[in-house]
Backbone as ProteinMPNN parsed JSONL, in Angstrom:
{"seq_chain_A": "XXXXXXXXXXXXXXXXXXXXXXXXXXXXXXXXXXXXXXXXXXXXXXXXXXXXXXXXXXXXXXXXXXXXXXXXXXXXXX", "coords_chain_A": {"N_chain_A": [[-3.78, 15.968, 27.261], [-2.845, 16.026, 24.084], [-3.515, 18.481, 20.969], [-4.71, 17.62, 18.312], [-3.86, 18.584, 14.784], [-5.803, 19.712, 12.231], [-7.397, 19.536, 8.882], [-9.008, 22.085, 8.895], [-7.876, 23.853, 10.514], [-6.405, 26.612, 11.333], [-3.149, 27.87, 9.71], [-0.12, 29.2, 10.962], [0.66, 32.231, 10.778], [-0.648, 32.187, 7.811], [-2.631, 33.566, 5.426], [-6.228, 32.828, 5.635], [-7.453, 32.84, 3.143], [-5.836, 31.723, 1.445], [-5.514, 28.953, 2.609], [-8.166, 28.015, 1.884], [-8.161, 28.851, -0.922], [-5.78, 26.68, -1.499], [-7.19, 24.416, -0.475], [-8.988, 24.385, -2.485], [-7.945, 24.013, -5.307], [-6.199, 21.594, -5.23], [-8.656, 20.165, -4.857], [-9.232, 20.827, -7.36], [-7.447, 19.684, -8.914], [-7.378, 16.803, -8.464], [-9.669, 16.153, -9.779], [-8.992, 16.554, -12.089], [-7.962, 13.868, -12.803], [-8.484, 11.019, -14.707], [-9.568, 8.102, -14.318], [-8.239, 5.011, -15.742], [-8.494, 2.96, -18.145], [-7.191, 0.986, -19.546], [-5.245, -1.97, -20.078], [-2.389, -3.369, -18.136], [0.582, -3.754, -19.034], [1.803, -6.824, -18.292], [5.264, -8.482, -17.379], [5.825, -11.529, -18.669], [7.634, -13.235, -17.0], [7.419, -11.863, -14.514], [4.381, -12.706, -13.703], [4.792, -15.459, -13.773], [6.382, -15.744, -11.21], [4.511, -14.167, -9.165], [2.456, -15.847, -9.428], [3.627, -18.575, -8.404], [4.694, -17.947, -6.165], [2.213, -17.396, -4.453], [0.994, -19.999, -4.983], [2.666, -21.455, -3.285], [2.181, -20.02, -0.759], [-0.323, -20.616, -0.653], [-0.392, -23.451, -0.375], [1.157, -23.844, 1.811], [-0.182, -22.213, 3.714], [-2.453, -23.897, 3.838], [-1.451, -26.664, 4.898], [0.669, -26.366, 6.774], [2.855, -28.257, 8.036], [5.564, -29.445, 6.78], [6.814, -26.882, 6.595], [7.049, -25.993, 9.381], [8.235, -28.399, 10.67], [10.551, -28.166, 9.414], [11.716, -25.427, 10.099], [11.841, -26.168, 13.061], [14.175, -27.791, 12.809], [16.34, -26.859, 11.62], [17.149, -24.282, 13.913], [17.854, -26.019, 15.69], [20.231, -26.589, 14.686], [21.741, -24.558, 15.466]], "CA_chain_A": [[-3.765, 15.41, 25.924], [-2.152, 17.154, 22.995], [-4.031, 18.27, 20.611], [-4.456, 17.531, 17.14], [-4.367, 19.717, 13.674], [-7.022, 19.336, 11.151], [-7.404, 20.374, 7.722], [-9.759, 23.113, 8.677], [-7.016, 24.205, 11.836], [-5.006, 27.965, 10.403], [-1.616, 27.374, 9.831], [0.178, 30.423, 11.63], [1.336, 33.363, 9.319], [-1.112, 32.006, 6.467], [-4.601, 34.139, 5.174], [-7.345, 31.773, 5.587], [-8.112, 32.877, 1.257], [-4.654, 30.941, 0.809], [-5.723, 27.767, 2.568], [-9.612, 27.811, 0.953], [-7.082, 28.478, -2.19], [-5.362, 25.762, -1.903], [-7.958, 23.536, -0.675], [-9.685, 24.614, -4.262], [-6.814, 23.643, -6.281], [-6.148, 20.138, -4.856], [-9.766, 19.574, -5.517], [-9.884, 20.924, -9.272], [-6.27, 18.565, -9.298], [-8.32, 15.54, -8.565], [-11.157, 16.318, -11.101], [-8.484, 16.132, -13.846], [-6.914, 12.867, -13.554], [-9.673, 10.447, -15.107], [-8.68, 6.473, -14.338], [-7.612, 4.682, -17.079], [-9.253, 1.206, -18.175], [-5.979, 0.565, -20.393], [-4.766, -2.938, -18.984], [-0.961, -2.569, -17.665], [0.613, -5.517, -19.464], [2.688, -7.401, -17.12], [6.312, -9.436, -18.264], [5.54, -13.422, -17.988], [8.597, -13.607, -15.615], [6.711, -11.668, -13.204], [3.169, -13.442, -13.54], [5.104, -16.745, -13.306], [7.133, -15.178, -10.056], [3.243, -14.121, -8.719], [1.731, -17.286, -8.981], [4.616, -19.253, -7.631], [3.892, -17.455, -4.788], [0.956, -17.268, -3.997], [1.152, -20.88, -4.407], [3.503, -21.538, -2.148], [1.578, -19.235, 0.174], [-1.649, -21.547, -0.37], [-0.002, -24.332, 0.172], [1.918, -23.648, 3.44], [-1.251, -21.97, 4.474], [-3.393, -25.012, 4.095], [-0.191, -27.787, 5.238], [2.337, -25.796, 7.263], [3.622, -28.832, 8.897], [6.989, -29.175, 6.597], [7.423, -25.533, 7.066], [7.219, -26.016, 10.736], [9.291, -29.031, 10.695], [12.189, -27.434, 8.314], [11.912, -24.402, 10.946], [12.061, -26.627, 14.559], [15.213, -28.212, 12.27], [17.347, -25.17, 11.583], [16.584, -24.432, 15.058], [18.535, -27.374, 16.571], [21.641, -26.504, 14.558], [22.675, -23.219, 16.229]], "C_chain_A": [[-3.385, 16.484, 24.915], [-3.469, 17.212, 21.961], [-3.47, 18.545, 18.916], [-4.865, 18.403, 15.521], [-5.197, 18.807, 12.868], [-7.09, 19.96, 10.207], [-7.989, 21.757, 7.787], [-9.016, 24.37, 10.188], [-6.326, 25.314, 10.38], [-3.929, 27.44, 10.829], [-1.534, 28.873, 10.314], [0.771, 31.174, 10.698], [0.795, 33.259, 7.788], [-2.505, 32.389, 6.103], [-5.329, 32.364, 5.18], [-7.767, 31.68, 4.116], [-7.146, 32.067, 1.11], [-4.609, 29.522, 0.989], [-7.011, 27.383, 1.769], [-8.751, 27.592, -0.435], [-6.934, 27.146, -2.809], [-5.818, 24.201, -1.522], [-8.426, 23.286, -2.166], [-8.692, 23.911, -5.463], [-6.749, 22.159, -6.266], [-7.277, 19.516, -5.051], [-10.054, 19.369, -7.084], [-8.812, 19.49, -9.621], [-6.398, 17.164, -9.496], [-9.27, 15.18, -9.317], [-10.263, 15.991, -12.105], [-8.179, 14.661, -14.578], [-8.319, 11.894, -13.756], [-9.05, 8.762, -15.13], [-8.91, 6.175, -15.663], [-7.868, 3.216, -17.103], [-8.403, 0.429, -19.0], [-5.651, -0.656, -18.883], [-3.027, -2.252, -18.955], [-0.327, -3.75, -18.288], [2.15, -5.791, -18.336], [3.995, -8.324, -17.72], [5.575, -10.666, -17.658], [6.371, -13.871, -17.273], [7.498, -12.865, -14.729], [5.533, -12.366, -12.689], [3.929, -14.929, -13.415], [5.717, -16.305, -11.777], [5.869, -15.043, -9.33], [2.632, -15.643, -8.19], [2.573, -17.875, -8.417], [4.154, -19.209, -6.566], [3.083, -17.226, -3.985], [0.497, -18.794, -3.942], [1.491, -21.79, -3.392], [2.874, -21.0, -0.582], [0.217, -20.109, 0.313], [-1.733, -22.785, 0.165], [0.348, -25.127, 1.545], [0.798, -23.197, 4.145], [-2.194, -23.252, 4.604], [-2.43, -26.183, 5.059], [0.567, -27.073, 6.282], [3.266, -26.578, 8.215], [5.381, -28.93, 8.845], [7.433, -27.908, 7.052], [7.432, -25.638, 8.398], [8.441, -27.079, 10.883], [10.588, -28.497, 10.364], [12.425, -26.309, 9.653], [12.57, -24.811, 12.49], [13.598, -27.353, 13.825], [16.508, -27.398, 12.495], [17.445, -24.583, 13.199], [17.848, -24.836, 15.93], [20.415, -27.181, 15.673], [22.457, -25.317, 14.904], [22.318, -23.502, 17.919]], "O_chain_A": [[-3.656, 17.678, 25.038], [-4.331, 16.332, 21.978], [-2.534, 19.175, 18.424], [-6.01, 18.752, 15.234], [-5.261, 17.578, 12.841], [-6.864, 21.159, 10.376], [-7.642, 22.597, 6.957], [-9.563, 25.373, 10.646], [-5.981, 25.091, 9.22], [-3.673, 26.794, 11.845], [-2.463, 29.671, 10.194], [1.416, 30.643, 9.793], [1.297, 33.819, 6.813], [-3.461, 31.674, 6.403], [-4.956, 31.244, 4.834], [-8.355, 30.669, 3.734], [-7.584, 31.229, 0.321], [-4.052, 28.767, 0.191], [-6.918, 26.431, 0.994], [-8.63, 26.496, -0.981], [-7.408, 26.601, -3.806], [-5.29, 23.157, -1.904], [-8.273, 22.266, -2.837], [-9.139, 23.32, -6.446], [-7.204, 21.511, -7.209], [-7.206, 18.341, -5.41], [-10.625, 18.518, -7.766], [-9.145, 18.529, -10.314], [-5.826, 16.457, -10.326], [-9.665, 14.029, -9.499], [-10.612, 15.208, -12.988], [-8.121, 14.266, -15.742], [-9.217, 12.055, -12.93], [-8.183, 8.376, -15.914], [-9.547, 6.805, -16.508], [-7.513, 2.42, -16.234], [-8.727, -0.734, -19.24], [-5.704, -0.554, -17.657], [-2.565, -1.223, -19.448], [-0.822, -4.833, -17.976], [3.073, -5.111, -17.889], [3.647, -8.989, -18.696], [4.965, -10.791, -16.596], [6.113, -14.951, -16.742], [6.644, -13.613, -14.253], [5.47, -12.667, -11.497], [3.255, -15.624, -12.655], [5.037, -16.982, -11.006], [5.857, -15.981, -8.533], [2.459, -16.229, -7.122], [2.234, -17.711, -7.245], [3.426, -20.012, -5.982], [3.277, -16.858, -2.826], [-0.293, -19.082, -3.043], [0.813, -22.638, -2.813], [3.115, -21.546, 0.495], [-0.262, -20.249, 1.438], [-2.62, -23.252, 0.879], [0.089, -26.205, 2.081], [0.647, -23.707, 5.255], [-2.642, -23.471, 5.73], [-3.001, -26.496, 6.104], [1.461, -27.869, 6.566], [4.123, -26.087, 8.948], [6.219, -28.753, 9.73], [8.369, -27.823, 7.847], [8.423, -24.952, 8.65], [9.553, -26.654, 11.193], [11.555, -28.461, 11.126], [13.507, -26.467, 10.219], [13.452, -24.166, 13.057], [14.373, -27.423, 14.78], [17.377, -27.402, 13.367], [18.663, -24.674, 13.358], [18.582, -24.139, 16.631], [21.48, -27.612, 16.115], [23.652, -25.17, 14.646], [22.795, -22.766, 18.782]]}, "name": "protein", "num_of_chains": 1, "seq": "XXXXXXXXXXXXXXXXXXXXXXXXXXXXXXXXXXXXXXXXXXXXXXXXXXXXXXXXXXXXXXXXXXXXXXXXXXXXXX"}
């Protein structure tokens, strides 16, 4: 079995202070960004395009007989 690297595995030719380093860094990097409770506003083509779909998707999920039918259809002409 091969085996596998791990964050805490030395890279070859690199001080071990340079990975702790840059473990440290990537941590402070994550402390900075602070989420953001700002909504994202969305165009009303897309939220109509969404729901559509997801209609369509509720639909066929509850029914999927036409969609099966339409499918065994298409089917029969090639």
């Amino acid at each position: 079995m091969a085996a596998t690297a791990t964050a805490s595995d030395p890279v070859p030719g690199e001080p071990a202070s340079a990975q702790a380093a840059g473990v440290a860094l990537l941590v402070a990097a994550q402390d900075d960004v602070a989420p953001s409770l700002e909504r994202v506003p969305v165009p009303a083509s897309l939220a109509v395009a969404l729901g559509l779909c997801a209609t369509v998707t509720v639909v066929f999920g509850l029914y999927p007989a036409p969609l099966i039918d339409f499918a065994h259809s298409a089917t029969l002409l090639f």
